[in-house]
C-alpha distance (Angstrom), angle and dihedral (degrees) to the residues before:
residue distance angle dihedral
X1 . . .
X2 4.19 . .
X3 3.57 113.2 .
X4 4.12 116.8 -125.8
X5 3.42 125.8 -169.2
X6 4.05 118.1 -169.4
X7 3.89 114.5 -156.2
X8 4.13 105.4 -154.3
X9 3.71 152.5 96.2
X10 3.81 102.8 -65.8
X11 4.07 124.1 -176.0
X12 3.97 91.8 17.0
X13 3.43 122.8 123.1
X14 3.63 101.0 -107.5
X15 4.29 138.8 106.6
X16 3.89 81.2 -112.6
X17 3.84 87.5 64.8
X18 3.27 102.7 43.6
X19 3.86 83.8 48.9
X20 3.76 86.3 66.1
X21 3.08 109.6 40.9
X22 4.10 90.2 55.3
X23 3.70 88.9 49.7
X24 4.07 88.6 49.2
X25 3.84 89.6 57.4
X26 3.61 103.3 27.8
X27 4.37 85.7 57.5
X28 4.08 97.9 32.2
X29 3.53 95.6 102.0
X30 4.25 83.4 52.3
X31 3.02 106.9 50.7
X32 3.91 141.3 13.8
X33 4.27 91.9 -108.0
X34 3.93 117.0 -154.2
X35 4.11 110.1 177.0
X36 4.04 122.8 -161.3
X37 3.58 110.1 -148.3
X38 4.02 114.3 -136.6
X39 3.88 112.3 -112.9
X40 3.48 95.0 -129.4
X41 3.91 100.4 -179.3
X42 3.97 90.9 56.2
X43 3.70 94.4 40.6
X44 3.78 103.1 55.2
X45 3.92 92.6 41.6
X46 3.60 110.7 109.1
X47 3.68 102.5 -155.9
X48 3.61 131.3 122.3
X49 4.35 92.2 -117.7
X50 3.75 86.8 42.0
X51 3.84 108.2 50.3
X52 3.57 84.2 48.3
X53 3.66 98.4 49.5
X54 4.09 83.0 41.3
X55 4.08 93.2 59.1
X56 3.55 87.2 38.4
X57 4.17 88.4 57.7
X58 4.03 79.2 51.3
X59 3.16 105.8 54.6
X60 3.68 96.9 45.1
X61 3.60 88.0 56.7
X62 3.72 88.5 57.9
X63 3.45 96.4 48.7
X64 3.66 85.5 57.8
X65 3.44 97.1 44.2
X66 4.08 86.7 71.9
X67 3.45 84.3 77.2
X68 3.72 97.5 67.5
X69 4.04 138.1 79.5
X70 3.69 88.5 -134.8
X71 3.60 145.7 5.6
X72 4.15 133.5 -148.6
X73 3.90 112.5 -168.8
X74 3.86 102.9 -171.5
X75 3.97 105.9 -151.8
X76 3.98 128.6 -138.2
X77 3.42 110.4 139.3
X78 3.76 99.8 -143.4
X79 3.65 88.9 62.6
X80 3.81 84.0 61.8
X81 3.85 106.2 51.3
X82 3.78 139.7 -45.4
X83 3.48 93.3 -111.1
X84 4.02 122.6 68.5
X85 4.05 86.1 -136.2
X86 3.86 91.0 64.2
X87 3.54 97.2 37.7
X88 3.38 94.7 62.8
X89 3.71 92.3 32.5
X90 3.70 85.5 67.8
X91 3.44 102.8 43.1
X92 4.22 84.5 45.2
X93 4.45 76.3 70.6
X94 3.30 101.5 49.3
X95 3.98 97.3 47.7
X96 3.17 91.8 43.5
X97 3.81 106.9 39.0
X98 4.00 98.7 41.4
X99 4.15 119.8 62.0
X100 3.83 113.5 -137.7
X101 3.25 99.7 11.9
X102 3.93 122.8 175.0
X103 3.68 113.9 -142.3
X104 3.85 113.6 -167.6
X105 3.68 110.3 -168.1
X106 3.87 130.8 -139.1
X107 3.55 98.0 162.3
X108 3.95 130.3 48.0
X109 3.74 110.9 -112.2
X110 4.27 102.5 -105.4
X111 3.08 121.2 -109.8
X112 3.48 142.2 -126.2
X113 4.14 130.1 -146.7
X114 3.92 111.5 -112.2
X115 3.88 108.2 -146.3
X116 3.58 122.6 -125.7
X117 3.70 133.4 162.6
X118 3.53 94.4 -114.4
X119 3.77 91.7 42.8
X120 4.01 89.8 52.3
X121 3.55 88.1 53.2
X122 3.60 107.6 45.4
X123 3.83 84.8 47.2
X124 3.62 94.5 54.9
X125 3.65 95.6 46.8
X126 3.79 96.3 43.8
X127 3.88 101.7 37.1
X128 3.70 103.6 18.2
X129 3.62 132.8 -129.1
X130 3.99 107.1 -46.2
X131 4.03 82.8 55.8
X132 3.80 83.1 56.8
X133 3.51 97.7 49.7
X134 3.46 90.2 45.6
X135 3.49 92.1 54.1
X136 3.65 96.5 50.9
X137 3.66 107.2 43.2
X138 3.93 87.5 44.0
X139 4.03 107.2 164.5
X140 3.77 100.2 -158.5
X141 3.68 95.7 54.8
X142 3.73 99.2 85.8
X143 3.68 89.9 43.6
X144 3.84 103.4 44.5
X145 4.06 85.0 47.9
X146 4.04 86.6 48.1
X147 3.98 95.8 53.8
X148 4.01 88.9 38.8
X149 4.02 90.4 60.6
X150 4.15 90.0 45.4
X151 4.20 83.6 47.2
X152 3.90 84.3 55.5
X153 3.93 97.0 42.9
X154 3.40 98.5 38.5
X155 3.81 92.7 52.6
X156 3.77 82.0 47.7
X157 3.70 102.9 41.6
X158 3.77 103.2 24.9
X159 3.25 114.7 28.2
X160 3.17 98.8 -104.7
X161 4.32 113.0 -178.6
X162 3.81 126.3 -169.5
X163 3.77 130.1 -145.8
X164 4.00 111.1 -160.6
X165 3.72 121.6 -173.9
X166 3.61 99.3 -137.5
X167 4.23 139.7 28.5
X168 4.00 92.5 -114.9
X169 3.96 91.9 61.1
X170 3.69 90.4 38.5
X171 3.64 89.6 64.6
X172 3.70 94.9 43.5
X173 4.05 86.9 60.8
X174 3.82 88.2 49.5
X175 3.08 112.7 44.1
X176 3.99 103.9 21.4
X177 4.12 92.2 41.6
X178 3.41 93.0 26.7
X179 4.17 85.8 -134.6
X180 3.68 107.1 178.0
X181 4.21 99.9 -155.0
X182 3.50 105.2 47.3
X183 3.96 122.9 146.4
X184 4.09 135.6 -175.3
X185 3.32 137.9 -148.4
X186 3.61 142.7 149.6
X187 4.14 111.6 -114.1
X188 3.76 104.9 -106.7
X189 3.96 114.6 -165.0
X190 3.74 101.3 172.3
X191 3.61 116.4 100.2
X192 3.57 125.1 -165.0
X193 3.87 99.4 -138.6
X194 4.10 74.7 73.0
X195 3.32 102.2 57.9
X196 3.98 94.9 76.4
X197 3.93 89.7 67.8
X198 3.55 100.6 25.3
X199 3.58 108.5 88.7
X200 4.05 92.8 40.5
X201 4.62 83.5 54.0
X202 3.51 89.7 42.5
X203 4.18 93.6 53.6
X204 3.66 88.5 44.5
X205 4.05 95.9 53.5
X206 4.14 87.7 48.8
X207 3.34 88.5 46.8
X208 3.48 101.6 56.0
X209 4.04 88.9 42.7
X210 3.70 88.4 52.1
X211 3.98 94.5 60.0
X212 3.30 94.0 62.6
X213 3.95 101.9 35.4
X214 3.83 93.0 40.5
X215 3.68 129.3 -104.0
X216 3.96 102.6 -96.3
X217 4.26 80.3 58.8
X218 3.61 118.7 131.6
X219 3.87 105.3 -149.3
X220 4.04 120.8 -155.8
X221 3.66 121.3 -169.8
X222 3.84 137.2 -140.6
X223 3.41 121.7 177.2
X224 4.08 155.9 -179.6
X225 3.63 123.5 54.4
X226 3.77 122.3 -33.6
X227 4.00 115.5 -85.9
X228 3.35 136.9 158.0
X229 3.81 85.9 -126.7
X230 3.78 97.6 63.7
X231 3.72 92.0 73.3
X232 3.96 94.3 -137.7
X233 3.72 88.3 151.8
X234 4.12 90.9 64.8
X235 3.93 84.4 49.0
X236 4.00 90.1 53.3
X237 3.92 94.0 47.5
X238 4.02 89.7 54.7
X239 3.63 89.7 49.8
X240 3.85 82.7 70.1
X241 3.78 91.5 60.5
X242 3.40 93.2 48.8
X243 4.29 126.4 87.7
X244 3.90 106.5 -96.2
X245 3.80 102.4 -106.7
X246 4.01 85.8 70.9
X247 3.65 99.4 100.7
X248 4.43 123.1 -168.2
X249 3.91 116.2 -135.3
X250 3.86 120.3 -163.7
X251 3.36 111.3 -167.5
X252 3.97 114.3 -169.8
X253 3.73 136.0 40.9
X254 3.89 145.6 -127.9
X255 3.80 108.6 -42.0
X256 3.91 106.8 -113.8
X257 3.75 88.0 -132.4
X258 3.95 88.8 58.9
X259 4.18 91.2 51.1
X260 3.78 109.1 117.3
X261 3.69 131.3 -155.9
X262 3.71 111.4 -110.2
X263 3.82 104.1 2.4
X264 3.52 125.3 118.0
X265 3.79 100.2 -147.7
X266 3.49 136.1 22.7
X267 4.26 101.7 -116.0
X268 3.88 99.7 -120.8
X269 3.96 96.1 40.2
X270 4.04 78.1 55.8
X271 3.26 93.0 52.0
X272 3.94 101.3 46.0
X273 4.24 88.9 47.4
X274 4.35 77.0 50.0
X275 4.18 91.2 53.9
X276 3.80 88.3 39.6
X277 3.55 95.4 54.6
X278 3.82 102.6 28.3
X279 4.22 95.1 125.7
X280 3.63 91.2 47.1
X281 3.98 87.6 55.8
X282 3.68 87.1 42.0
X283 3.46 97.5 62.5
X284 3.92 100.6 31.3
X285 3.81 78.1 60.3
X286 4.20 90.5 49.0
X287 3.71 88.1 45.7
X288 3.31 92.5 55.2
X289 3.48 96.4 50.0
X290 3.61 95.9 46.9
X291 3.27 95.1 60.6
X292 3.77 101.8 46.2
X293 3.98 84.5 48.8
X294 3.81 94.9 56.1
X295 3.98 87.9 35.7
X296 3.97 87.5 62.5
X297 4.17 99.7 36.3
X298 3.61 127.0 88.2
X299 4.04 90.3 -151.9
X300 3.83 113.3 93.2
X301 3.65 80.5 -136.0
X302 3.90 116.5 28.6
X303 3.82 123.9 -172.1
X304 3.82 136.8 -106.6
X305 3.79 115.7 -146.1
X306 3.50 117.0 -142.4
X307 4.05 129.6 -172.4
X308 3.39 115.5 177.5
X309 4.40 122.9 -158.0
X310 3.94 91.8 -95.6
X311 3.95 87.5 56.8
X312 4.08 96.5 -110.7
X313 3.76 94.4 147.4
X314 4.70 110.1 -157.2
X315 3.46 134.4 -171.4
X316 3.72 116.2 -138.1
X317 3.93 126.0 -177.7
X318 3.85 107.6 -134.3
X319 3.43 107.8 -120.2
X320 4.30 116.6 -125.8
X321 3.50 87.0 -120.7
X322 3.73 131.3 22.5
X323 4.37 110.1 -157.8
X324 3.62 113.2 -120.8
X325 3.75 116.9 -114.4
X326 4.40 120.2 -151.4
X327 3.58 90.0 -142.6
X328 4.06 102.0 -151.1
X329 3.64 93.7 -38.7
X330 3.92 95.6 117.1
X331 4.13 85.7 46.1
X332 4.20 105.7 54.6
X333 3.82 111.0 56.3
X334 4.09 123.3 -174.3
X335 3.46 110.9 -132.5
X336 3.51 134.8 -168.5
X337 3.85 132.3 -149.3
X338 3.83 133.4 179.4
X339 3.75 132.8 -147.3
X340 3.81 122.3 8.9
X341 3.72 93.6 -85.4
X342 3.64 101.2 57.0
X343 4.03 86.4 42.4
X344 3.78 78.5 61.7
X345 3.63 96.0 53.6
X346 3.30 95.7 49.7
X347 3.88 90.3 60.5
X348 3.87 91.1 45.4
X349 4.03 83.0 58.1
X350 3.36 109.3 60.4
X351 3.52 134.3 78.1
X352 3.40 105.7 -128.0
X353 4.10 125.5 14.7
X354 4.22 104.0 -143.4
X355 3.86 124.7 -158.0
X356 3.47 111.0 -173.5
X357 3.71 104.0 162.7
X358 3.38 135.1 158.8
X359 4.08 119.6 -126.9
X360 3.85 98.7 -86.1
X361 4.06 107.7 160.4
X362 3.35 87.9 -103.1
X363 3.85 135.9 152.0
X364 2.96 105.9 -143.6
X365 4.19 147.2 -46.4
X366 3.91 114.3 -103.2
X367 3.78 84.4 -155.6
X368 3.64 100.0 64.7
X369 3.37 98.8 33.3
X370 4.34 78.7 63.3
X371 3.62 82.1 49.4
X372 3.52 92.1 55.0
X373 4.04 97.4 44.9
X374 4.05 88.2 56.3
X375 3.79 95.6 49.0
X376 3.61 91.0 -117.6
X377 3.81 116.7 167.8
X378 3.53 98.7 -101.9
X379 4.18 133.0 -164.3
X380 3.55 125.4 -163.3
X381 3.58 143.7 -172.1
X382 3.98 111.9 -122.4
X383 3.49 88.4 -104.0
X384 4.19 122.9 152.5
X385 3.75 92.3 -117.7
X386 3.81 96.6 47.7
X387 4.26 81.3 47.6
X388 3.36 88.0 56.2
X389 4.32 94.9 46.4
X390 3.75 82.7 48.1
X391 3.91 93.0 64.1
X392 4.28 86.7 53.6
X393 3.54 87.0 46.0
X394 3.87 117.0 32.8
X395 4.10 112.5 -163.7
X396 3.56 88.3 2.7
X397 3.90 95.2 112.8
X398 3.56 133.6 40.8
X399 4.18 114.3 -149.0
X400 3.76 145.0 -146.4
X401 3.68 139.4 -179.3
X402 3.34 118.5 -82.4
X403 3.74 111.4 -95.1
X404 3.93 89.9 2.3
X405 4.09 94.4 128.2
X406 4.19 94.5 164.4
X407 3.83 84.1 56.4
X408 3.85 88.5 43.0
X409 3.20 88.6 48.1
X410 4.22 94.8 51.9
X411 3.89 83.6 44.3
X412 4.30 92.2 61.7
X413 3.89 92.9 45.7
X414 3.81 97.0 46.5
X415 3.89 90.6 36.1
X416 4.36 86.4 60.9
X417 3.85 115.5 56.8
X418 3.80 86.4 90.2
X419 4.03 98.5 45.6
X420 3.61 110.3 126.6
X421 3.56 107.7 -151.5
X422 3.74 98.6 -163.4
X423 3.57 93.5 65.5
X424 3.74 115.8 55.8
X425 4.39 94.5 -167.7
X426 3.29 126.2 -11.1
X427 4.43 108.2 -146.7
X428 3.72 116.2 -148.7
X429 3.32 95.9 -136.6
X430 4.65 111.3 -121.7
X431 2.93 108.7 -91.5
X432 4.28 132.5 176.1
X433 4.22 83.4 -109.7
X434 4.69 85.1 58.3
X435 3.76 101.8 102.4
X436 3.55 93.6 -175.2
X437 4.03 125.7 40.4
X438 3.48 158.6 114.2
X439 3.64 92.7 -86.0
X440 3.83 96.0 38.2
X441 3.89 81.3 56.0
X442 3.84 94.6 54.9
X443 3.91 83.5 45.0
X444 4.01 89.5 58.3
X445 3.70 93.1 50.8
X446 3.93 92.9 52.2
X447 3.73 93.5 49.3
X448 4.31 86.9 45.5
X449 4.09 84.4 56.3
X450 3.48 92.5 35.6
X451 3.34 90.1 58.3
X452 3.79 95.6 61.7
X453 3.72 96.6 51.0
X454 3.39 87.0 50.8
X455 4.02 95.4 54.4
């Protein structure tokens, strides 16, 4: 049997992950599979000692890699470095040191600002002269241009194949590297040798949500670690304009990576527990006020003055005692799941699967794309990479604009009357018609290393 060997993160709670371990069972009975997990700790440390020992780690694995029939490098590049320059450093060694390698991307290559005259100009004139600086002592350039030349001779010399998650990138490698093996395909996660418990884990997860949110609840789902990118604070302001049996689910956590020493909270999981609780701070703050106001007058009740924008000016009296409000505390629920299965129930058990991100430069969200798979109904921010799952999966997705939560908001209501609550997700079953799927993605990576035996 070949030998494989699959250079990623592996057991992490990421899409990239998940990615992996499908392809390690959907190509086990191909190919004896070995998979190097990324040191992430060494990798993303910037000092001198550890960038050395972290290109060191790297080029030991390529060394190692000679011992293989093929090798898949799976490409994000903050499991690389911190810095672009080491990034692509790194991935410089592997294209250069392995010989048909397969590259699947998860990340579009950065990019670096070519210089013009007109460019200089119009970025001096609309963005001033730091922007111009910027611009002109750029520190990526020299890098991004090095790895794009090793792309091209690679592809030329060794074989080298790419794997892009979406058509737009695809034709970026074409036509803009000129890359003559390049592939597509949407990442699939759901296998079929699932499907036979699925439904009965996903109806015990709701179930258990429902006893403590009510049974009339309608439950919406975000989901995937916690990042500022993912928009979950848009999702929580449209839960205000929605009737109070809708109830918000995040399901995921703090991304290791993003722990630091010393602090107390991560920033944006402070912020979200903020947006979720912003009446109850409201009136603690009123409260508080009210009673150093009637502390301080000598009127059993004293007055609050109010002027509003359009100049109507009020009196109020300020009440002894203002009634605390819970703000949507008792409506958003963090919830946690474990293993890439039960992350797939979870999406199966929700009502509606929300996407509210924010335009990131990514390629696409592992999450949605799970939505997708189980026929979930699915909302999206108007996003590039949800334009680009959209093409994969016509209809399958209804949009809004980014950050628009009343129109999110109108979306979830008009998106229900024809929920049926019995049935979590219904799974069209593969079939030889399904363009796009987990096992048409296994099916891509045998003709890719097919391909090489062949030549």
């Amino acid at each position: 049997m070949k030998k494989l060997l699959i250079i990623s993160t592996y057991h992490s709670l990421n899409g990239i992950s998940s990615y992996v371990n499908g392809l390690r069972d959907g190509l086990a009975g191909d190919f004896d599979i070995d998979v190097v997990h990324l040191d992430h700790n060494i990798l993303r440390s910037q000092t001198p000692a550890a960038v050395r020992a972290g290109n060191e780690i790297v080029k030991k694995i390529v060394t190692d890699a000679q011992k293989y029939d093929f090798v898949n490098l799976h490409w994000r590049g903050e499991l690389f470095g911190n810095r672009i320059k080491d990034q692509l450093q790194r991935l410089d060694l592997f294209a250069q040191g392995i010989d048909r390698l397969v590259l699947t991307m998860h990340d579009p290559l950065p990019n670096s600002h070519r210089i013009t005259p007109r460019g200089l100009v119009v970025t001096a004139y609309d963005h001033g002269a730091r922007a111009l600086v910027r611009l002109l002592i750029d520190p990526n350039r020299g890098h991004v241009k090095r790895f794009v030349r090793t792309l091209k001779l690679g592809a030329k010399d060794r074989g080298l194949t790419v794997v892009a998650p979406n058509k737009r990138e695809r034709r970026q490698y074409e036509r803009v590297l000129e890359l003559p093996r390049v592939y597509d395909h949407p990442p699939c996660f759901v296998r079929t040798s699932w499907l036979e418990t699925l439904n009965d884990e996903a109806k015990k997860k709701r179930q258990k949500m429902l006893a403590s949110m009510g049974s009339d609840a309608i439950i919406l789902g975000v989901f995937g670690l916690i990042k500022n990118y993912k928009g979950i604070d848009t999702a929580i302001r449209a839960l205000r304009f929605l009737p109070d049996n809708y109830h918000l689910c995040i399901f995921g956590g703090i991304d290791p990576m993003d722990i630091r020493e010393r602090k107390h909270i991560d920033d944006v999981l402070n912020n979200l527990i903020a947006e979720t609780n912003r009446e109850g701070a409201f009136f603690a703050y009123l409260s508080a006020y009210a009673q150093k106001m009637l502390a301080k007058s000598k009127s059993a009740r004293p007055l609050l003055k109010v002027a509003s924008p359009d100049g109507v000016r009020l009196e109020l009296p300020i009440p002894p005692e203002v009634a605390p409000a819970e703000g949507l505390s008792s409506r958003v629920h963090f919830v946690d799941t474990h293993g890439d299965q039960d992350f797939c129930a979870a999406v199966a058990a929700v009502d509606v699967c929300l996407f509210p991100y924010i335009e990131a430069n990514k390629s696409y969200s592992g999450t949605a794309h799970h939505a997708v798979e189980l026929n979930k109904k699915t909302i999206t921010s108007n996003n590039r990479c949800f334009g680009e799952l959209s093409k994969y999966f016509p209809g399958k997705i209804q949009t809004f604009d980014i950050g628009n939560y009343i129109q999110l908001a109108q979306r979830i209501e008009q998106i229900l009357p024809d929920q049926d609550v019995d049935a979590p997700f219904t799974y069209e079953k593969e079939s030889e018609a399904a363009q796009y799927s987990f096992t048409t993605q296994i099916e891509m990576y045998r003709k890719i290393f097919g391909s090489y035996e062949r030549s």
